[in-house]
MARROLO-687233 format. One record per residue (C-alpha): residue in three letters; z, x, y. Coordinates in steps of 0.001 Angstrom, whole numbers, padded with zeros to 6 digits, always signed. Example, Ala and Ser with C-alpha at 12.3 -4.5 7.8 and 13.67 -1.06 7.14 Angstrom:
<rs>
ALA+007800+012300-004500;SER+007140+013670-001060;
</rs>
This chain:
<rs>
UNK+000000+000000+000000;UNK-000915+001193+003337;UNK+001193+000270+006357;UNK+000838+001001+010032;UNK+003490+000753+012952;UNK+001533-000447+016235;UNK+003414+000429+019356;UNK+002035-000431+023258;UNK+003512+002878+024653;UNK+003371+006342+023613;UNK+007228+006160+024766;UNK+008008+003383+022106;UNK+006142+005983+019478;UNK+007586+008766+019904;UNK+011191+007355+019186;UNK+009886+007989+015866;UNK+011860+011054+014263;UNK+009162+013651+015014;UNK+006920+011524+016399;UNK+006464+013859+019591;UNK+005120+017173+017468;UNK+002440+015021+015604;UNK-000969+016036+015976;UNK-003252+012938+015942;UNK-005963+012356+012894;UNK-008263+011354+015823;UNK-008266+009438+019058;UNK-010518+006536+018872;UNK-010992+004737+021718;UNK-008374+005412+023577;UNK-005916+004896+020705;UNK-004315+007967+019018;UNK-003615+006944+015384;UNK-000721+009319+013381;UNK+000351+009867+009860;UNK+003912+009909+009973;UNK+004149+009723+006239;UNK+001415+009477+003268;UNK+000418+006005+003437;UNK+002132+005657+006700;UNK+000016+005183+009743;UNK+000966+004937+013323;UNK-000538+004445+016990;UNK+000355+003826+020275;UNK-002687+000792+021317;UNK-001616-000043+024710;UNK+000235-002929+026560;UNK-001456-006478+026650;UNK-003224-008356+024057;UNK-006536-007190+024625;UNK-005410-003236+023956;UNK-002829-004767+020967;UNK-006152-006667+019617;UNK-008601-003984+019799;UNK-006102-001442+017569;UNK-005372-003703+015296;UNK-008825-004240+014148;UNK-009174-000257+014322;UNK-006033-000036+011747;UNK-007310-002741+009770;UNK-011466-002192+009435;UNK-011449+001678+009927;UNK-008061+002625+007934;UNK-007883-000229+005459;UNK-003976-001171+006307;UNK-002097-003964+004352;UNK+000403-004814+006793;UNK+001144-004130+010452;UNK+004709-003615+011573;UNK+004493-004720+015726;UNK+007438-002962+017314;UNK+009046-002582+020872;UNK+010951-004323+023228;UNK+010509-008041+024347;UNK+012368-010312+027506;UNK+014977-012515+025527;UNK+015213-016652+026767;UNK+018777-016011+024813;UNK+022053-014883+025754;UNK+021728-012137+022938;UNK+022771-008924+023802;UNK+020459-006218+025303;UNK+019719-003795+022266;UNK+019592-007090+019414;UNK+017229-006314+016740;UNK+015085-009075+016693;UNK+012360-009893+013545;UNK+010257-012499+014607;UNK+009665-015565+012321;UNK+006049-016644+013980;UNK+003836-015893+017373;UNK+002476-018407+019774;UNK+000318-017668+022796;UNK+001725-018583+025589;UNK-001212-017998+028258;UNK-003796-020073+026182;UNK-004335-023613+027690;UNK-007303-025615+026641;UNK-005906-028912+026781;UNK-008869-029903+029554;UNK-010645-030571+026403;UNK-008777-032531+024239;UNK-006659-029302+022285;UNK-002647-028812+021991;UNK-001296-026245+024604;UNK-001249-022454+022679;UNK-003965-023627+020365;UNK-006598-020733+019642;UNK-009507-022516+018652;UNK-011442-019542+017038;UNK-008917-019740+014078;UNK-007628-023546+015193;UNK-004129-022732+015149;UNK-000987-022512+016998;UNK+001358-020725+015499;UNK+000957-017120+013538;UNK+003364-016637+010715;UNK+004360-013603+009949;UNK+004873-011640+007067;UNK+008317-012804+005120;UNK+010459-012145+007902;UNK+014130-013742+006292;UNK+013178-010567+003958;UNK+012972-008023+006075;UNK+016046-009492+008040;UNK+017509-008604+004809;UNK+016668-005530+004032;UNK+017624-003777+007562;UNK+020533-005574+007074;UNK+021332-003736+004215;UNK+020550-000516+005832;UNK+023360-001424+008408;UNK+020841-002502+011093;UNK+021663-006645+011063;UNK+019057-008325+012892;UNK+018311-012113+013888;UNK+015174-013680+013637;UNK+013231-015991+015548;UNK+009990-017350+017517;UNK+008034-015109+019821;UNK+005571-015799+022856;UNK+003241-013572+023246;UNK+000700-012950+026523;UNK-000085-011130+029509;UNK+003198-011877+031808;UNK+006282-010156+030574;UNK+009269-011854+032600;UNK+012065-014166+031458;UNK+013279-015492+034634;UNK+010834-018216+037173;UNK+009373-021155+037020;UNK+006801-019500+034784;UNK+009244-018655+032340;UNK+011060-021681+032148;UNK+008010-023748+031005;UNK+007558-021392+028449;UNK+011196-022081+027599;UNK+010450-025313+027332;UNK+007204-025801+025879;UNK+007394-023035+022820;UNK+011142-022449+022488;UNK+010713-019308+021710;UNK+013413-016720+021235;UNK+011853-014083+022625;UNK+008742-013055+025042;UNK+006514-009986+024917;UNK+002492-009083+025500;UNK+001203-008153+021962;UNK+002631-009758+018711;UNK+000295-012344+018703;UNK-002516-010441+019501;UNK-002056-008273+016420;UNK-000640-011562+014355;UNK-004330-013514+014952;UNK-006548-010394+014273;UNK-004661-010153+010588;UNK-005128-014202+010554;UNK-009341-013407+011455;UNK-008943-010755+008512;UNK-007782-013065+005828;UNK-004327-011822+005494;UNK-002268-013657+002959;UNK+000879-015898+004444;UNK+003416-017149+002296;UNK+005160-020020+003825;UNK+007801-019270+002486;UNK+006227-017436-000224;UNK+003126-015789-001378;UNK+002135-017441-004456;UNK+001761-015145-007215;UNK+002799-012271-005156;UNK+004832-009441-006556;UNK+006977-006747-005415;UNK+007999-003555-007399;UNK+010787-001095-006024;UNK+013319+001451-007581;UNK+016634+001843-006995;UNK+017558+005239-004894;UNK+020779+005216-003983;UNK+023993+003229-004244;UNK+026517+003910-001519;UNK+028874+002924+000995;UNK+028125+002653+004596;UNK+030190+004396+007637;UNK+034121+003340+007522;UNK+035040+000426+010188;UNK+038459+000938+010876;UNK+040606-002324+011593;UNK+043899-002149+013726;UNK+046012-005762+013304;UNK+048604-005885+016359;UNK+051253-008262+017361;UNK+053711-006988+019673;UNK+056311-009932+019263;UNK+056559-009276+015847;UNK+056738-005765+015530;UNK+053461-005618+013224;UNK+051132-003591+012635;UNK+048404-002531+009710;UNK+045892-000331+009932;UNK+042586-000930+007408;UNK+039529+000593+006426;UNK+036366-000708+005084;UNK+032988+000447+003930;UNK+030360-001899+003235;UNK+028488-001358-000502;UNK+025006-000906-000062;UNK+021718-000344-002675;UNK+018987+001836-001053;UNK+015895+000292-002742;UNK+012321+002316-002213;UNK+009247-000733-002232;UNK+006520+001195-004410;UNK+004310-001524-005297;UNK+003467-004887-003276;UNK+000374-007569-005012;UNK-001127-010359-003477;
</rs>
């Protein structure tokens, strides 16, 4: 299986452990594409949806990927905290309206659909989870105006519900879609996975300190979470 991590900015790449001393394979088109591992692709395509689109379709027709892992930052329409590690459930573009002729708001008529699903995102929740990076998941809007605050913003609010906003998820979500990506909703039907078991282990110790002063208590804990380091070495579809 081949995977590839799309990033906007070369700053959001090169948080990779690394990343910075890479030589490129090639620039095409602007976009610098990586190996950061065998099998392991990377690129930084640009900000907005026309960049995210255009190396997408580079990872996917010139490289051959099997999944694209979108990452960076987004605006939150939450109170979550800044720094929440967010997987996002589905895309919806926000900045499509063709409802002069009859369609729903967001609907992008070329593949006559709304929403983008993406690849089994409770799943992957799971697994960063278990490598003591917990993350929520959730909608994301996706188009060329990054701001959560404004009138603008609050119709989005309002007409997606979206958890989060950014400029390229979608983008890369619809050129998969135009590709024939499989969806499983919530599964892939006859799909398989194959992994082996790495390590079993114990995560850092979280100390607890109980306290009450009227009472004269106190008990100090510790506690490391179990944990199974599993290596994916197969996926069908």
């Amino acid at each position: 299986m081949k995977i590839a991590l799309q990033f906007a900015m070369p700053s959001e790449l090169h948080a990779l452990p690394g990343a910075r001393e890479l030589a490129p394979l090639e620039t095409v088109s602007g976009v610098p594409i990586f190996e950061i591992a065998p099998d392991i692709l990377a690129c930084a395509g640009g900000v907005s949806k026309v960049n995210a689109a255009m190396a997408a379709e580079l990872l996917c027709l010139r490289y051959g990927v099997d999944l694209i892992v979108n990452a960076g930052v987004a605006g939150c329409f939450t109170d979550l905290p800044t720094g929440t590690l967010v997987v996002a459930s589905e895309f919806v573009q926000h900045d499509v309206d063709t409802t002069a002729v009859g369609d729903p708001i967001g609907l992008v008529s070329t593949v006559n659909r709304v929403d983008f699903p993406t690849w089994q995102p409770e799943c992957c929740a799971e697994l960063l989870a278990s490598l003591g990076h917990p993350a929520v998941t959730g909608r994301v809007s996706t188009g060329d105006w990054f701001a959560v605050k404004g009138q603008r913003a609050e119709w989005i609010r309002g007409t997606f519900s979206p958890l989060l906003t950014e400029m390229e998820g979608g983008a890369i979500a619809q050129v998969f879609d135009g590709e024939k990506a499989t969806f499983g909703t919530p599964v892939v039907e006859g799909a398989s996975v194959e992994g082996t078991i790495v390590k079993n282990g114990k995560g850092k110790k979280i100390r607890i300190f109980k306290y009450n002063p009227k009472k004269g208590y106190r008990k100090r804990q510790g506690h490391r979470q179990p944990y199974t380091k599993v290596e994916i070495t197969k996926i069908s579809v």
